[in-house]
PyMOL Python script that loads the backbone (N, CA, C, O; Angstrom):
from pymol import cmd

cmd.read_pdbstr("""\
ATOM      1  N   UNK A   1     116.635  78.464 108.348  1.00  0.00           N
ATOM      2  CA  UNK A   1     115.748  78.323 107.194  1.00  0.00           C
ATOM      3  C   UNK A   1     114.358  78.846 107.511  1.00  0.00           C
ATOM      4  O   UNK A   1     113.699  79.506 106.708  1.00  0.00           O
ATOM      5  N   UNK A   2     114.048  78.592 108.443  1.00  0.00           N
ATOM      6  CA  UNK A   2     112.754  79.138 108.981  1.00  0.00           C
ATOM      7  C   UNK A   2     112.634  80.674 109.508  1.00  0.00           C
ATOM      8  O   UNK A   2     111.450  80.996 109.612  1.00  0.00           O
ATOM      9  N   UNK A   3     113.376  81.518 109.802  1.00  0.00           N
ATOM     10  CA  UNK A   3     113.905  82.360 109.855  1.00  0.00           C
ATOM     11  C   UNK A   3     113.802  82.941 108.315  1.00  0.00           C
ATOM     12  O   UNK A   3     113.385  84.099 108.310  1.00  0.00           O
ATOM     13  N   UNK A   4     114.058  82.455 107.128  1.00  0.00           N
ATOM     14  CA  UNK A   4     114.360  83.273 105.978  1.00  0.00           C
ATOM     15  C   UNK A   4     112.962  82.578 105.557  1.00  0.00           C
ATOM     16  O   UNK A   4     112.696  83.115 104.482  1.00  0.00           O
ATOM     17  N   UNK A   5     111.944  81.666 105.853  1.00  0.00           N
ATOM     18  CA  UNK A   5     110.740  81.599 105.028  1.00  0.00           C
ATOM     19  C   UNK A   5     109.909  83.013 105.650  1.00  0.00           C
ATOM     20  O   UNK A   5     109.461  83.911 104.939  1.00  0.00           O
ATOM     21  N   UNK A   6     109.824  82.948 107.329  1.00  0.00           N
ATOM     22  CA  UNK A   6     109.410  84.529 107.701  1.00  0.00           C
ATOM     23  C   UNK A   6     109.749  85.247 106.857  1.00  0.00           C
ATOM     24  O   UNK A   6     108.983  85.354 105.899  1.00  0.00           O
ATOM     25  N   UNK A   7     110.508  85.715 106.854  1.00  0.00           N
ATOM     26  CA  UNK A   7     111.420  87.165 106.260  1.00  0.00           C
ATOM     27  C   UNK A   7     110.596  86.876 104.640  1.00  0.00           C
ATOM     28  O   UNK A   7     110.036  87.914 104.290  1.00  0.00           O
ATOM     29  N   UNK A   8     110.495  86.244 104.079  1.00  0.00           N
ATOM     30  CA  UNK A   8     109.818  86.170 103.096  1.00  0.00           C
ATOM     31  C   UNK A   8     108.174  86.705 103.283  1.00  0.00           C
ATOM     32  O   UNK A   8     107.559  87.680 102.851  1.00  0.00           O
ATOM     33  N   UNK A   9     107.917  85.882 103.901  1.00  0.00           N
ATOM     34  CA  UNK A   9     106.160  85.559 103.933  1.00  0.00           C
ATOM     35  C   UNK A   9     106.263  86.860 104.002  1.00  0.00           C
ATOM     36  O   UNK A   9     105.711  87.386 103.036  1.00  0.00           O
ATOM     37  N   UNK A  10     106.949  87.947 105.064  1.00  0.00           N
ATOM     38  CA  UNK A  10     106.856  89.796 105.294  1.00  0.00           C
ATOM     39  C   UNK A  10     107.179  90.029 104.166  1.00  0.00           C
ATOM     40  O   UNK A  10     106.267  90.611 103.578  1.00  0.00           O
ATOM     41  N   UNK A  11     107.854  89.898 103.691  1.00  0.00           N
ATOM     42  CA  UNK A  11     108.208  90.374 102.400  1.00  0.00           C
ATOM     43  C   UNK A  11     107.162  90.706 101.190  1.00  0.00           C
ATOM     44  O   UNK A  11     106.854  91.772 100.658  1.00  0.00           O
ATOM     45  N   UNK A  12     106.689  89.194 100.948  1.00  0.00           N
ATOM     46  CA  UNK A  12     105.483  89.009 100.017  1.00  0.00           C
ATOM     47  C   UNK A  12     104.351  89.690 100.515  1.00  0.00           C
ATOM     48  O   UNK A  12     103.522  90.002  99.661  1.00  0.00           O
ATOM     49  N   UNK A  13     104.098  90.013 101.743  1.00  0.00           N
ATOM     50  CA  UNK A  13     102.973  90.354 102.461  1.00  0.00           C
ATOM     51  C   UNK A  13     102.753  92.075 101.901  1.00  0.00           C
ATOM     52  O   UNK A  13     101.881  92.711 101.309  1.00  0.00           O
ATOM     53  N   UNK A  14     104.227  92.362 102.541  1.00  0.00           N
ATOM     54  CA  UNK A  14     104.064  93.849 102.419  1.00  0.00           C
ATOM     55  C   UNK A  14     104.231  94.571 101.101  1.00  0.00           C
ATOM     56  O   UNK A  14     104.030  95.746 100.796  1.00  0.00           O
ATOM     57  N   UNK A  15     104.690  93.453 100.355  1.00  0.00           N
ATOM     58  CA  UNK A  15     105.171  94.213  98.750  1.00  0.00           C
ATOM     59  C   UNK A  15     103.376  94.584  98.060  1.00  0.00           C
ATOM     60  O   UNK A  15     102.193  94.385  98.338  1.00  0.00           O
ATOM     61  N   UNK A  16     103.909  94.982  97.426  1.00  0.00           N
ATOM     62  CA  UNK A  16     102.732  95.909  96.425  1.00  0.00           C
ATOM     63  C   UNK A  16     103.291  95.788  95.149  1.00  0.00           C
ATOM     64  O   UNK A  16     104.495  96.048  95.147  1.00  0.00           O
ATOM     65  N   UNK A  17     102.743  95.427  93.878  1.00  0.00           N
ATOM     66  CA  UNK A  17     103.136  95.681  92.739  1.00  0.00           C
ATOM     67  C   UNK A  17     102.023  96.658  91.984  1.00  0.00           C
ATOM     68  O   UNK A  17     100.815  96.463  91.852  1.00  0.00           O
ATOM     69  N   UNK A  18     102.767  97.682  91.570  1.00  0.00           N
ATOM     70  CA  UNK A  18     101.753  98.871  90.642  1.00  0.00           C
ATOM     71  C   UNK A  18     101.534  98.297  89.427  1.00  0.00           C
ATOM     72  O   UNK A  18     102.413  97.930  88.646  1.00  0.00           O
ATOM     73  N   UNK A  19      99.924  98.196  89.215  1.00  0.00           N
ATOM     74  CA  UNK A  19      99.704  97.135  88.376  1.00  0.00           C
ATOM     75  C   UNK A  19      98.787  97.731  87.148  1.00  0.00           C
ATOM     76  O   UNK A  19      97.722  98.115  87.630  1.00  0.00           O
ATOM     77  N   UNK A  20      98.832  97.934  85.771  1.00  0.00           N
ATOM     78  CA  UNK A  20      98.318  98.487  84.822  1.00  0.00           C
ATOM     79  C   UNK A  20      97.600  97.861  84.025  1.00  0.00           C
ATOM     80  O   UNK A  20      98.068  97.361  83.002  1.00  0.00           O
ATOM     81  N   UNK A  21      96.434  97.784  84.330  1.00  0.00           N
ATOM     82  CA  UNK A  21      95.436  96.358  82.767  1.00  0.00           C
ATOM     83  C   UNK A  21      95.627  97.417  81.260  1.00  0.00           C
ATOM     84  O   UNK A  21      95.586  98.647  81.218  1.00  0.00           O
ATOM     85  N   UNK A  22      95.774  96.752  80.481  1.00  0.00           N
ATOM     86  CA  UNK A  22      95.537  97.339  79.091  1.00  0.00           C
ATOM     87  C   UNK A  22      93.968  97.441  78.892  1.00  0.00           C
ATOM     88  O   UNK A  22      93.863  97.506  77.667  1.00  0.00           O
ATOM     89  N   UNK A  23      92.469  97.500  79.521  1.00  0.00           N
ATOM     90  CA  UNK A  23      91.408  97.649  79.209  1.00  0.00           C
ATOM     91  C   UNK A  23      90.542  99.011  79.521  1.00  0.00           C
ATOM     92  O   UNK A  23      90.732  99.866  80.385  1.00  0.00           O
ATOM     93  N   UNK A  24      89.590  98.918  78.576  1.00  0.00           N
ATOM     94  CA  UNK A  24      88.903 100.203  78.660  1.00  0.00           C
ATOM     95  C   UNK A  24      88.438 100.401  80.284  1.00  0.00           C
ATOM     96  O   UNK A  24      88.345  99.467  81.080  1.00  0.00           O
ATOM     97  N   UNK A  25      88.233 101.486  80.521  1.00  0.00           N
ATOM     98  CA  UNK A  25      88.122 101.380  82.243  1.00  0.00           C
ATOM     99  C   UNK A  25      86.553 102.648  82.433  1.00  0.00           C
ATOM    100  O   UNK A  25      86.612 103.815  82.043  1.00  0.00           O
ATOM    101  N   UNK A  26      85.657 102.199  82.911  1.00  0.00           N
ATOM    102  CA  UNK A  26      84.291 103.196  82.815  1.00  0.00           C
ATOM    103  C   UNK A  26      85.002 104.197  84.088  1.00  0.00           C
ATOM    104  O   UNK A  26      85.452 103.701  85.121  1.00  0.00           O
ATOM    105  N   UNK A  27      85.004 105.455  83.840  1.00  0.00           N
ATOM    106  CA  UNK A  27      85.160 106.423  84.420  1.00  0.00           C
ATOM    107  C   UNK A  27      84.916 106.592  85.847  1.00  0.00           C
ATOM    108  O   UNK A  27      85.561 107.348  86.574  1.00  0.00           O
ATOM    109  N   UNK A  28      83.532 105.524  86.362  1.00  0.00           N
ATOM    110  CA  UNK A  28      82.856 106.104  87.133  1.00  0.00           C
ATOM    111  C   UNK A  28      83.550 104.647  87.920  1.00  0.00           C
ATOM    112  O   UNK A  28      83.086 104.543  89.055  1.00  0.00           O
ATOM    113  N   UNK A  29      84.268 103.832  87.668  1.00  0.00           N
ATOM    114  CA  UNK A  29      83.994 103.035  88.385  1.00  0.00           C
ATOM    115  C   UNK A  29      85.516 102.556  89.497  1.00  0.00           C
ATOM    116  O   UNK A  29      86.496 102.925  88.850  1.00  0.00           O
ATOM    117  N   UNK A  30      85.875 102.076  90.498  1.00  0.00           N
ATOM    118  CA  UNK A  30      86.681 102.367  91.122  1.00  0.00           C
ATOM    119  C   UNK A  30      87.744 101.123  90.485  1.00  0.00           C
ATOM    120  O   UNK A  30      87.662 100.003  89.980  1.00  0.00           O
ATOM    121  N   UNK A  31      88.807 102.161  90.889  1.00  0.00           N
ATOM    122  CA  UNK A  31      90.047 101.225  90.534  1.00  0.00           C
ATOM    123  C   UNK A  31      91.148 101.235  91.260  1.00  0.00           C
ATOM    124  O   UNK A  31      91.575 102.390  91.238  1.00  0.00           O
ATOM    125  N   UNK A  32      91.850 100.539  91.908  1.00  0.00           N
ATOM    126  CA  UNK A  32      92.243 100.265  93.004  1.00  0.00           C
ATOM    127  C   UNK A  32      93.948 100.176  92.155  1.00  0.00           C
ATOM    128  O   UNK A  32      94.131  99.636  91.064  1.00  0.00           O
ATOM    129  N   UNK A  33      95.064 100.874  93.028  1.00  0.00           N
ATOM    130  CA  UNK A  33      96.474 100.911  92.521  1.00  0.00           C
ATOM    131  C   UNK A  33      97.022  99.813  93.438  1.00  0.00           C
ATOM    132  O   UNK A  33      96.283  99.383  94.323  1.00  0.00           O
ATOM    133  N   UNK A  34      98.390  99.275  93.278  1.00  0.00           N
ATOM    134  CA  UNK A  34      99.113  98.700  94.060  1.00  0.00           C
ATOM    135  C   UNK A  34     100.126  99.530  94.332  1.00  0.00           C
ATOM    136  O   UNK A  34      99.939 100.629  93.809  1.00  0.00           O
ATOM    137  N   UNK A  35     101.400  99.430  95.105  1.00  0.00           N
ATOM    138  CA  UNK A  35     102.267 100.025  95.075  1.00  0.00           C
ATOM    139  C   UNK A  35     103.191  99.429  96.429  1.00  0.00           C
ATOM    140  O   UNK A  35     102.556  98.880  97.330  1.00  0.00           O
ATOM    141  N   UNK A  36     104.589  99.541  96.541  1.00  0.00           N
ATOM    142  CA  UNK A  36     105.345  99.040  97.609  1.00  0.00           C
ATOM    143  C   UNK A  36     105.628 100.189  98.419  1.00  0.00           C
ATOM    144  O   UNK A  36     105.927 101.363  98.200  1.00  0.00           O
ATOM    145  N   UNK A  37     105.436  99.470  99.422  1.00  0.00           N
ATOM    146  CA  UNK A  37     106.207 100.431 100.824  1.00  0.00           C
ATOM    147  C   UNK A  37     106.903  99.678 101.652  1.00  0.00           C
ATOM    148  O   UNK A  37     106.827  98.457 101.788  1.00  0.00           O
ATOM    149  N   UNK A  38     107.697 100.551 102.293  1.00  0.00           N
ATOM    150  CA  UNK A  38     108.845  99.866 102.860  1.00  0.00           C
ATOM    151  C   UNK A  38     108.634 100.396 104.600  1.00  0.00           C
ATOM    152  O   UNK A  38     108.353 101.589 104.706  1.00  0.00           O
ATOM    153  N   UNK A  39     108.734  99.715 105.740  1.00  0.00           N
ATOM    154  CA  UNK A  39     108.932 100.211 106.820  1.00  0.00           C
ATOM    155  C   UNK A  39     109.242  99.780 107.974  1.00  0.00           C
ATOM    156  O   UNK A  39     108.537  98.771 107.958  1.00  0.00           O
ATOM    157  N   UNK A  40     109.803  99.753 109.075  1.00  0.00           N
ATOM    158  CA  UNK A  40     110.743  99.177 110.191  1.00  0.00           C
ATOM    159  C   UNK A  40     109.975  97.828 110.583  1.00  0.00           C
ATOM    160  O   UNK A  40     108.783  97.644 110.338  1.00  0.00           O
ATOM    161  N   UNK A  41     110.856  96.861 111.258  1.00  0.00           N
ATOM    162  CA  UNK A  41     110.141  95.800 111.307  1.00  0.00           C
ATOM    163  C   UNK A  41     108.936  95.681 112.603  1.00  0.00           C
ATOM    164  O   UNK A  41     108.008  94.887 112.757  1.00  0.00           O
ATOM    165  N   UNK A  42     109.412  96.843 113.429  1.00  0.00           N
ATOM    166  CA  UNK A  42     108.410  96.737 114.794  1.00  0.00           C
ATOM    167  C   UNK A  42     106.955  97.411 114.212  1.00  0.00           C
ATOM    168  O   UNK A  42     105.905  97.177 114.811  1.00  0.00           O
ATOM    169  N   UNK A  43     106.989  98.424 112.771  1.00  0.00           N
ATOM    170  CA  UNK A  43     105.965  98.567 112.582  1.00  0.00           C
ATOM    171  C   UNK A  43     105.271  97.941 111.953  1.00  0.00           C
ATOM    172  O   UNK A  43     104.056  97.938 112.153  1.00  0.00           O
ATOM    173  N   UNK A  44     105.988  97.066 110.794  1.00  0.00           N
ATOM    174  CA  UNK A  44     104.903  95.911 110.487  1.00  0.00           C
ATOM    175  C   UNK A  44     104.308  95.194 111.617  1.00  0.00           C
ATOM    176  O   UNK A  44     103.131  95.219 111.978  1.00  0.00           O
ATOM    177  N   UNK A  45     105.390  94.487 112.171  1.00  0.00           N
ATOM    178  CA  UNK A  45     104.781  93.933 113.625  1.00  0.00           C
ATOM    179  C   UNK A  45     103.545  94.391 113.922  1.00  0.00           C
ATOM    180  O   UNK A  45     102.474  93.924 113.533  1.00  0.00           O
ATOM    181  N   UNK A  46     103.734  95.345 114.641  1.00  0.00           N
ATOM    182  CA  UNK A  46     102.661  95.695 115.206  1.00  0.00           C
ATOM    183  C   UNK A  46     100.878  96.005 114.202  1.00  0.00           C
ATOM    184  O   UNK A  46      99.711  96.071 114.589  1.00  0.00           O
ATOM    185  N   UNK A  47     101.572  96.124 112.777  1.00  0.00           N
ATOM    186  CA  UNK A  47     100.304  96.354 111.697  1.00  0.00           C
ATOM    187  C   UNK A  47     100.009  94.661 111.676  1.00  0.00           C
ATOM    188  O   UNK A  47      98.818  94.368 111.566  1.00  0.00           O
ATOM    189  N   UNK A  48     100.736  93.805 111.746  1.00  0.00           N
ATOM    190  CA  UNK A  48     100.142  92.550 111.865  1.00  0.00           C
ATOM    191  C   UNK A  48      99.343  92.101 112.812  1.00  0.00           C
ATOM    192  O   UNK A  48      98.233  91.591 112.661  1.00  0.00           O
ATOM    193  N   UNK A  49     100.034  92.333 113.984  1.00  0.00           N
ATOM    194  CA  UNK A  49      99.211  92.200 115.253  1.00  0.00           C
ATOM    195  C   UNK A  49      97.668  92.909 114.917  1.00  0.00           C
ATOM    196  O   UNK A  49      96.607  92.320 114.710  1.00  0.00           O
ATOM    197  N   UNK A  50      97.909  94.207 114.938  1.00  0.00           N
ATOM    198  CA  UNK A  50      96.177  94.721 114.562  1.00  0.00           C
ATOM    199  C   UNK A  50      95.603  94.168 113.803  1.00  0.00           C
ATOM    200  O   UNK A  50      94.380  94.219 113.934  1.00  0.00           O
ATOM    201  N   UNK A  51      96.105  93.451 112.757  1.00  0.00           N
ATOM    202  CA  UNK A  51      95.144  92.920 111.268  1.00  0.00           C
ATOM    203  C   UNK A  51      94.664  91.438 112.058  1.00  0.00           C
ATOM    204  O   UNK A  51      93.558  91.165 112.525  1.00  0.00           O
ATOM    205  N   UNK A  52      95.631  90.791 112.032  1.00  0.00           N
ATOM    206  CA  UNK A  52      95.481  89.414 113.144  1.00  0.00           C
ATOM    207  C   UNK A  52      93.974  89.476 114.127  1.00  0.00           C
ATOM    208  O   UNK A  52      93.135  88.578 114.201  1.00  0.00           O
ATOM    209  N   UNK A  53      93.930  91.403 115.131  1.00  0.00           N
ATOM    210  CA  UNK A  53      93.253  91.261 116.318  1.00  0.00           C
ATOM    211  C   UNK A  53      92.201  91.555 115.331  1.00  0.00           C
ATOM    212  O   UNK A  53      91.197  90.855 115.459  1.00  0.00           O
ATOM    213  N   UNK A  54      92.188  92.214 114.605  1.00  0.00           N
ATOM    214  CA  UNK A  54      90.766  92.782 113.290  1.00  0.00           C
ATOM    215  C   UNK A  54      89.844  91.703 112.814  1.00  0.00           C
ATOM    216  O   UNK A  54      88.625  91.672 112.645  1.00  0.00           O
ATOM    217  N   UNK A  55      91.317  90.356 112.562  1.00  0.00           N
ATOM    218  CA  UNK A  55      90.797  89.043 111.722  1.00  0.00           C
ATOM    219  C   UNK A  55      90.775  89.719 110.239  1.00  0.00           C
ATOM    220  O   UNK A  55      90.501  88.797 109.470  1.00  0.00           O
ATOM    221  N   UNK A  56      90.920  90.752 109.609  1.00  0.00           N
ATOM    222  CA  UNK A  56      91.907  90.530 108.464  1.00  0.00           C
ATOM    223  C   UNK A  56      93.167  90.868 107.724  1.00  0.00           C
ATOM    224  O   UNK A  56      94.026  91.414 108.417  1.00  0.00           O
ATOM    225  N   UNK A  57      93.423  90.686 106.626  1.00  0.00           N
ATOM    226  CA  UNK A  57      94.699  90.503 106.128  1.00  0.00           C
ATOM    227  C   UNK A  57      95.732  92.119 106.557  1.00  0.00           C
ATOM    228  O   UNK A  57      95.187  93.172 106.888  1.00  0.00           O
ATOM    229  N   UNK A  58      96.837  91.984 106.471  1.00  0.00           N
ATOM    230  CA  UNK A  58      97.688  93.098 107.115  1.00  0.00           C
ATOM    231  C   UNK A  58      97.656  94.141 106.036  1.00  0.00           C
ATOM    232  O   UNK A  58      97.510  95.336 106.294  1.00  0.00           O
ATOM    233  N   UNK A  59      97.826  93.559 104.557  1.00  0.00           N
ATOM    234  CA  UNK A  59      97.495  94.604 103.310  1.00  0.00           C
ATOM    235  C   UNK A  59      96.088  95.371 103.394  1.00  0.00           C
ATOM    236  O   UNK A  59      96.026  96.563 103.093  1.00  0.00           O
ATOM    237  N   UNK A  60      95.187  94.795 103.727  1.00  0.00           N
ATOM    238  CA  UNK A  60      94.234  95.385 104.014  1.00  0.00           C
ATOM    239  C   UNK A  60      93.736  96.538 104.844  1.00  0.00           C
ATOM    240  O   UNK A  60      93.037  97.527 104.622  1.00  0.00           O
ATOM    241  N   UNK A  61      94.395  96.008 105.938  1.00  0.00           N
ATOM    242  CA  UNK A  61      94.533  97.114 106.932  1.00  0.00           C
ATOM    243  C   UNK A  61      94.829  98.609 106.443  1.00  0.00           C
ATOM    244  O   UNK A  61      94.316  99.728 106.437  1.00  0.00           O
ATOM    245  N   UNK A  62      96.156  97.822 105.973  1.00  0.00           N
ATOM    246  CA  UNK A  62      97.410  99.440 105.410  1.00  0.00           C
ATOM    247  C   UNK A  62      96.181 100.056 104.318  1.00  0.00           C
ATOM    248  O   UNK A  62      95.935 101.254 104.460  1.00  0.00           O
ATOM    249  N   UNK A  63      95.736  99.628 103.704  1.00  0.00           N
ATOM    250  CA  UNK A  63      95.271 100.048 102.406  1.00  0.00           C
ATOM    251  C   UNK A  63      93.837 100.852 103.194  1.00  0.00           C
ATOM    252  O   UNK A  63      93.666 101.974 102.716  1.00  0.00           O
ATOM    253  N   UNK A  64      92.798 100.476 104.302  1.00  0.00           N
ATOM    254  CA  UNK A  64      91.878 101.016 104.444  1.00  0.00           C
ATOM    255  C   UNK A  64      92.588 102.165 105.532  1.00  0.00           C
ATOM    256  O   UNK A  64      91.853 103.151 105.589  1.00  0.00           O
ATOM    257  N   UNK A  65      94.021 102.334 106.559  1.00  0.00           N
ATOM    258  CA  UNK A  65      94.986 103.166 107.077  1.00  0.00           C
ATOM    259  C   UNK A  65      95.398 104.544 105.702  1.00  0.00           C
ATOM    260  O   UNK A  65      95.467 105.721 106.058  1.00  0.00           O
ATOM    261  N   UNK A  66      95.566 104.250 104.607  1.00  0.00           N
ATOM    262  CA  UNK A  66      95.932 105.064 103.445  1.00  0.00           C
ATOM    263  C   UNK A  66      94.970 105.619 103.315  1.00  0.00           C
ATOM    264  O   UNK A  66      94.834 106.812 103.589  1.00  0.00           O
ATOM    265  N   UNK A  67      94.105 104.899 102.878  1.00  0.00           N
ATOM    266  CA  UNK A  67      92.572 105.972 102.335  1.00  0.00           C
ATOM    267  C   UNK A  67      91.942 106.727 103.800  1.00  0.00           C
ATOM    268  O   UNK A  67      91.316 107.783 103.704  1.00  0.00           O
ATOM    269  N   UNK A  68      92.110 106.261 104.753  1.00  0.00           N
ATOM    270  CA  UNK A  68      91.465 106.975 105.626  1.00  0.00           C
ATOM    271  C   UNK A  68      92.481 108.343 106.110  1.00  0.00           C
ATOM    272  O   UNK A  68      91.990 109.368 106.583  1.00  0.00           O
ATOM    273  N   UNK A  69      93.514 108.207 105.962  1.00  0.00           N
ATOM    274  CA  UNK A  69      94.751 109.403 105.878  1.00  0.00           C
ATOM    275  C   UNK A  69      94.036 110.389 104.472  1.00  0.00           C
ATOM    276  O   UNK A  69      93.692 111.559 104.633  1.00  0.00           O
ATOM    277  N   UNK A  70      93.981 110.063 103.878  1.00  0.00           N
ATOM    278  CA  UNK A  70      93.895 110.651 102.223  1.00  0.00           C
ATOM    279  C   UNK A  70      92.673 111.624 102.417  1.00  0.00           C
ATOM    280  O   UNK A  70      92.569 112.826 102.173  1.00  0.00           O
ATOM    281  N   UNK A  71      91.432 110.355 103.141  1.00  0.00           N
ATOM    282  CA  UNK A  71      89.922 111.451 103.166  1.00  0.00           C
ATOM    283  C   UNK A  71      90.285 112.836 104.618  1.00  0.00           C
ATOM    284  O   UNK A  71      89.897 114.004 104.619  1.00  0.00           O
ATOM    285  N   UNK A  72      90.848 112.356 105.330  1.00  0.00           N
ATOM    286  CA  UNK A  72      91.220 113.035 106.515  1.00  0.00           C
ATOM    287  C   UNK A  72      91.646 114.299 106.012  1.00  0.00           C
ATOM    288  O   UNK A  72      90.962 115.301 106.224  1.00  0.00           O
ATOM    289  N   UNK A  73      93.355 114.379 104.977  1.00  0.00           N
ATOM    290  CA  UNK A  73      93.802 115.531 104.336  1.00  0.00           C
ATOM    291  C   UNK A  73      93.079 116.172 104.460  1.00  0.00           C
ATOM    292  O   UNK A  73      92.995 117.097 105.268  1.00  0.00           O
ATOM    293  N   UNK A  74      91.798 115.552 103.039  1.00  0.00           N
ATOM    294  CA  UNK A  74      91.641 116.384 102.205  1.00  0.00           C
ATOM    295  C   UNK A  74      90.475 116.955 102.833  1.00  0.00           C
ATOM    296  O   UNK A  74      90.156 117.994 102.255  1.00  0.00           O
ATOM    297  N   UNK A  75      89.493 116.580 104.091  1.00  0.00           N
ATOM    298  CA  UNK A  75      88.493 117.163 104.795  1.00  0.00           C
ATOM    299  C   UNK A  75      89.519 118.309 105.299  1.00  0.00           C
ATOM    300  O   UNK A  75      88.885 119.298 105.667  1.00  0.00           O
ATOM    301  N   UNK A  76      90.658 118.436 105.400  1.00  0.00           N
ATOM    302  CA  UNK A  76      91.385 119.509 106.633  1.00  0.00           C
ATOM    303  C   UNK A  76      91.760 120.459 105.311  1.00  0.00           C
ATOM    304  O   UNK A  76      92.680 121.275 105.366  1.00  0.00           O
ATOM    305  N   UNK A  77      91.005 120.276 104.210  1.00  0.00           N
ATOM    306  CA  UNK A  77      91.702 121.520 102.933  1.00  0.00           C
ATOM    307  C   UNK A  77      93.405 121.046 102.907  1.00  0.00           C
ATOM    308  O   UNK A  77      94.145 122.000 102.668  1.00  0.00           O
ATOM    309  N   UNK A  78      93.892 120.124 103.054  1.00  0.00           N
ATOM    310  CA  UNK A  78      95.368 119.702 102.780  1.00  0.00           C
ATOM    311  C   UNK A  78      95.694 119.333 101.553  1.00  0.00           C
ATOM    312  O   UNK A  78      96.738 119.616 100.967  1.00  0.00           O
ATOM    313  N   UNK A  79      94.378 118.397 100.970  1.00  0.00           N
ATOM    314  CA  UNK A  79      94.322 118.192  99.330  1.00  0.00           C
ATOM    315  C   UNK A  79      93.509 118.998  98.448  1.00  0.00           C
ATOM    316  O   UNK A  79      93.021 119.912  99.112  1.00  0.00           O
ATOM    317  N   UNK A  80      93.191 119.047  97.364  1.00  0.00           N
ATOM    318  CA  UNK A  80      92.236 119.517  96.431  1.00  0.00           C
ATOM    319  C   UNK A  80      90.893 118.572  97.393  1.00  0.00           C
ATOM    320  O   UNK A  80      91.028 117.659  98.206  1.00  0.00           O
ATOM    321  N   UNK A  81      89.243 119.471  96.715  1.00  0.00           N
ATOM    322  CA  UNK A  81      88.647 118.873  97.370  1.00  0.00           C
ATOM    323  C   UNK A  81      87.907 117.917  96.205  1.00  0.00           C
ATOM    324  O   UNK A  81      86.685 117.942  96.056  1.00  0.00           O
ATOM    325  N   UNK A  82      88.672 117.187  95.508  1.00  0.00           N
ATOM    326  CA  UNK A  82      88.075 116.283  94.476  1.00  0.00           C
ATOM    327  C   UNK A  82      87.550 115.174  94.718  1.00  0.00           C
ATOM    328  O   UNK A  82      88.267 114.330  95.255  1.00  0.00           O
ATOM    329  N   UNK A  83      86.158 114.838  94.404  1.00  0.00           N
ATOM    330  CA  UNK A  83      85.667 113.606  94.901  1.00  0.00           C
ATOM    331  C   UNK A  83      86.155 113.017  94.460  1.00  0.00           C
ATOM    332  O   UNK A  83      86.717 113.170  93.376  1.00  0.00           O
ATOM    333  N   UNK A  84      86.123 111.827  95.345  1.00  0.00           N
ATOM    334  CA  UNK A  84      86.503 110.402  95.592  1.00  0.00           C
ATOM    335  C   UNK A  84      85.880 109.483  94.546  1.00  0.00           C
ATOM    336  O   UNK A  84      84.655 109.604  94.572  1.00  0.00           O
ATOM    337  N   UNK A  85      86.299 108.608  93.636  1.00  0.00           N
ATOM    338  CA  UNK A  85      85.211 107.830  92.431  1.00  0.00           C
ATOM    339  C   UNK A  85      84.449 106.959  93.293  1.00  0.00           C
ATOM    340  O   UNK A  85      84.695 106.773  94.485  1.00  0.00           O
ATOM    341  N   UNK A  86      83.546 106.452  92.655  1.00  0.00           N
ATOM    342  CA  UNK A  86      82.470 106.068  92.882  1.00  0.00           C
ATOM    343  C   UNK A  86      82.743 104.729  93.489  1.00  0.00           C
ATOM    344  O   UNK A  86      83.852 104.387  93.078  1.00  0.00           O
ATOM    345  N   UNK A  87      82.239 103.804  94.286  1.00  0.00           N
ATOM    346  CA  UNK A  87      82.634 102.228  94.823  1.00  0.00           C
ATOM    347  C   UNK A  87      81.335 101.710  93.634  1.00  0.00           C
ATOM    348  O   UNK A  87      80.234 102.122  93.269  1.00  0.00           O
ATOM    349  N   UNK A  88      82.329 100.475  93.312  1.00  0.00           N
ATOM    350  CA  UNK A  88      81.491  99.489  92.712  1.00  0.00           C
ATOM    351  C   UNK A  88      80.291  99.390  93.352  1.00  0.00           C
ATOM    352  O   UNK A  88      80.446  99.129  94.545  1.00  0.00           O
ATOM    353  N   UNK A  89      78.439  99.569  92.800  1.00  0.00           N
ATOM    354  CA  UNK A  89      77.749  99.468  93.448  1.00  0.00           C
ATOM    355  C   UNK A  89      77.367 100.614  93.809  1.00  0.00           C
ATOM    356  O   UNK A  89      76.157 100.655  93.584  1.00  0.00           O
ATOM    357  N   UNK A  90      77.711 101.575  94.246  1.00  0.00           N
ATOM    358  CA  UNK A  90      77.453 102.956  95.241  1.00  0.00           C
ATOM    359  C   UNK A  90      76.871 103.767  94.215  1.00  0.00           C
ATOM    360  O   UNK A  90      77.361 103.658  93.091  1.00  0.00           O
ATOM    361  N   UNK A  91      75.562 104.857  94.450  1.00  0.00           N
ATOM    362  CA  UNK A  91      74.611 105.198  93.614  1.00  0.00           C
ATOM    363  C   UNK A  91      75.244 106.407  93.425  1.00  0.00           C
ATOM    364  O   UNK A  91      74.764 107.243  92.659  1.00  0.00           O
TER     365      UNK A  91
END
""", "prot")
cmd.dss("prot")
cmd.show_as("cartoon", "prot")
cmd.util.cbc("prot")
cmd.orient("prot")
């Protein structure tokens, strides 16, 4: 039983739901997607362990791991060079 609450807690941890508000959205301002990924259990592992040694959450991690892949591309001309929207706050 304890065994299948783990396997859960990973579960819930790593899921992502792509999530759509019905509201007007200002252009300039950032909006953040969800989405699921799936991947071997030694690599969550180990993305936990880092988030754990970081002190925060393991979604977090992955999510600031994504965007920092994404700006990387697109500095190497791999993506279009379209800016990035604006962070809540940022002038």
């Amino acid at each position: 039983m304890e065994a299948k609450k783990t396997l859960n807690k990973r579960i819930t941890e790593a899921k992502c739901i792509i999530e759509v508000d019905n509201v007007a959205i200002d252009k300039n301002r950032h909006v953040s997607k969800r989405f699921s990924v799936t991947v071997p259990d030694y690599v969550f592992e180990d993305l936990e362990a880092i988030a754990r040694i970081q002190g925060r959450p393991t979604a977090t991690l992955v999510a600031f791991l994504v965007e920092a892949f994404v700006r990387d591309a697109r500095e190497k001309g791999e993506l279009p060079s379209a800016k990035p929207p604006k962070q809540d706050g940022a002038a």
